[in-house]
Structure formats: structure tokens, C-alpha cells
C-alpha positions in Angstrom: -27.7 45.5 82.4 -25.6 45.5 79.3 -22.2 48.1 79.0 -23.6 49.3 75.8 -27.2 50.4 78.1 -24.8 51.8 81.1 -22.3 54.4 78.6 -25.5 55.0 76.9 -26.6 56.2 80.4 -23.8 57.8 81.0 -23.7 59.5 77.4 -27.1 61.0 77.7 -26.5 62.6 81.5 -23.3 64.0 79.8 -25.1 65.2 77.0 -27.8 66.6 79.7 -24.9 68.6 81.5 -23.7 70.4 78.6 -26.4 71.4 77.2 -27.5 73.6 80.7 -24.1 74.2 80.8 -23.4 75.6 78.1 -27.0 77.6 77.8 -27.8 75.9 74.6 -31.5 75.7 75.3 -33.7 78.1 73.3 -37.1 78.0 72.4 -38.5 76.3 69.3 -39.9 78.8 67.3 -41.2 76.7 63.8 -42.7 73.7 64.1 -41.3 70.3 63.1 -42.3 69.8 59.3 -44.6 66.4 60.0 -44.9 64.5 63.0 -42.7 61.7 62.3 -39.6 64.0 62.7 -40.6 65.0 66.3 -41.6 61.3 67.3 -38.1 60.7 65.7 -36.7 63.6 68.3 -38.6 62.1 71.0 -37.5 58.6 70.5 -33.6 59.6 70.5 -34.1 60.8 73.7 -35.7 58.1 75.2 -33.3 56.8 77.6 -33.1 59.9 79.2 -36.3 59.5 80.7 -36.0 55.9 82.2 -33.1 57.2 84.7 -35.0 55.4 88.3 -32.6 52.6 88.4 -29.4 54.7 88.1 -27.1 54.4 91.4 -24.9 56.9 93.0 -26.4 60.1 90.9 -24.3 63.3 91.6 -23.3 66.8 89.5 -19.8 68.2 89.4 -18.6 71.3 88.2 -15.6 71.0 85.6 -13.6 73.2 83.8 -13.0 72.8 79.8 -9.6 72.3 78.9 -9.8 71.2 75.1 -12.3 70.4 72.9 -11.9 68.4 69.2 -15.4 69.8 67.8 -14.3 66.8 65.1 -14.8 63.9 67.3 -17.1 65.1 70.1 -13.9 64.6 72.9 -13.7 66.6 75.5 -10.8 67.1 78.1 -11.6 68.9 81.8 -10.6 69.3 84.8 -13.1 68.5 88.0 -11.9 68.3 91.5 -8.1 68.3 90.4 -9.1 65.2 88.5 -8.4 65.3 84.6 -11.2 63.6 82.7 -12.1 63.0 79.3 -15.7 62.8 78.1 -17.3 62.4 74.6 -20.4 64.5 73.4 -21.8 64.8 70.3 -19.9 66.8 68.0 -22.8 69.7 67.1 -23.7 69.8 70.7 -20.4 71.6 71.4 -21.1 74.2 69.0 -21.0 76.7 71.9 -18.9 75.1 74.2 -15.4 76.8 74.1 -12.3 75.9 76.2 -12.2 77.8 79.7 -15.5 77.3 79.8 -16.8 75.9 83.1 -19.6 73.1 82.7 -22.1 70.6 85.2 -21.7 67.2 84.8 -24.6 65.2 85.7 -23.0 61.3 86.1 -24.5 58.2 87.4 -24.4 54.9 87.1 -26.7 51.7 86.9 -25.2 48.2 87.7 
């Protein structure tokens, strides 16, 4: 499997963890405006749905300690380990630092 399929992998359950995290989810209440923008939707979110073959699956609780809403970076703190992870920019909207998140990681090989 390609590194570019495996951090896309990675991405998306990062992505995943944030959003529950960080209570994001809310109920569409308008319909998309034609069905090629939800097929659009749907196929962005594609790889999350292919996740059999991923290896050593796990969640982790970590703690936000700085966010650059410009880039999508984000610094915390899991486990006394300092790691940095990169989300999409608008998916951070309500993410703020002291924040504690899930991480949902894995990996394929």
C-alpha cells in the first residue's frame, strides 16, 4: 500500500476523532441543493469506509495544547507523549486549546 493511501488513512481516523470530540455533529436540517453535491460529500469520505485492512486500531485520549486554525496543525499531549497532528482547517472551528479530544489511529502496512 502506497504512503500517500496510509496518512490518508491516518488523516481520515484523525479527522473521525475530532469531530466526536469536539461534538461537531449536528443534524442536517436543508437538503443538499442537487444530488451531485451530496454524491460529491459522499465520495470525499470514501476512504473512511474501507478501514478492514487497517492493523493495530486503538483510541487515545489527548489534551489540546495549541492549535493554528490557519494550517489545520495541532499540538497535544497523550500519555505524556507530545504529538502533532494535522486536520483540516474548518474542522477545528470548535476545537479550542485545553480541550481534551479521542484519537482514533491505525495503521495499514
Amino acid at each position: 500500500m502506497s504512503r500517500f493511501r496510509k496518512t490518508t488513512q491516518l488523516l481520515g481516523f484523525s479527522i473521525l476523532a475530532l469531530g466526536i470530540a469536539a461534538g461537531t455533529a449536528s443534524a442536517q436540517d436543508t437538503r443538499p441543493a442537487d444530488r451531485q453535491e451530496h454524491a460529491a460529500t459522499a465520495e470525499q469520505m470514501q476512504g473512511m469506509h474501507d478501514m478492514k485492512g487497517m492493523d493495530n486500531m486503538h483510541m487515545m485520549s489527548a489534551k489540546v495544547d495549541a492549535i493554528d486554525p490557519k494550517t489545520g496543525l495541532v499540538d497535544v499531549t497523550s500519555s505524556g507523549m507530545k504529538l502533532k497532528l494535522h486536520f483540516p482547517p474548518a474542522s477545528l472551528a470548535n476545537v479550542k486549546v485545553g480541550d481534551t479530544i479521542t484519537l482514533h489511529l491505525g495503521f495499514s502496512k
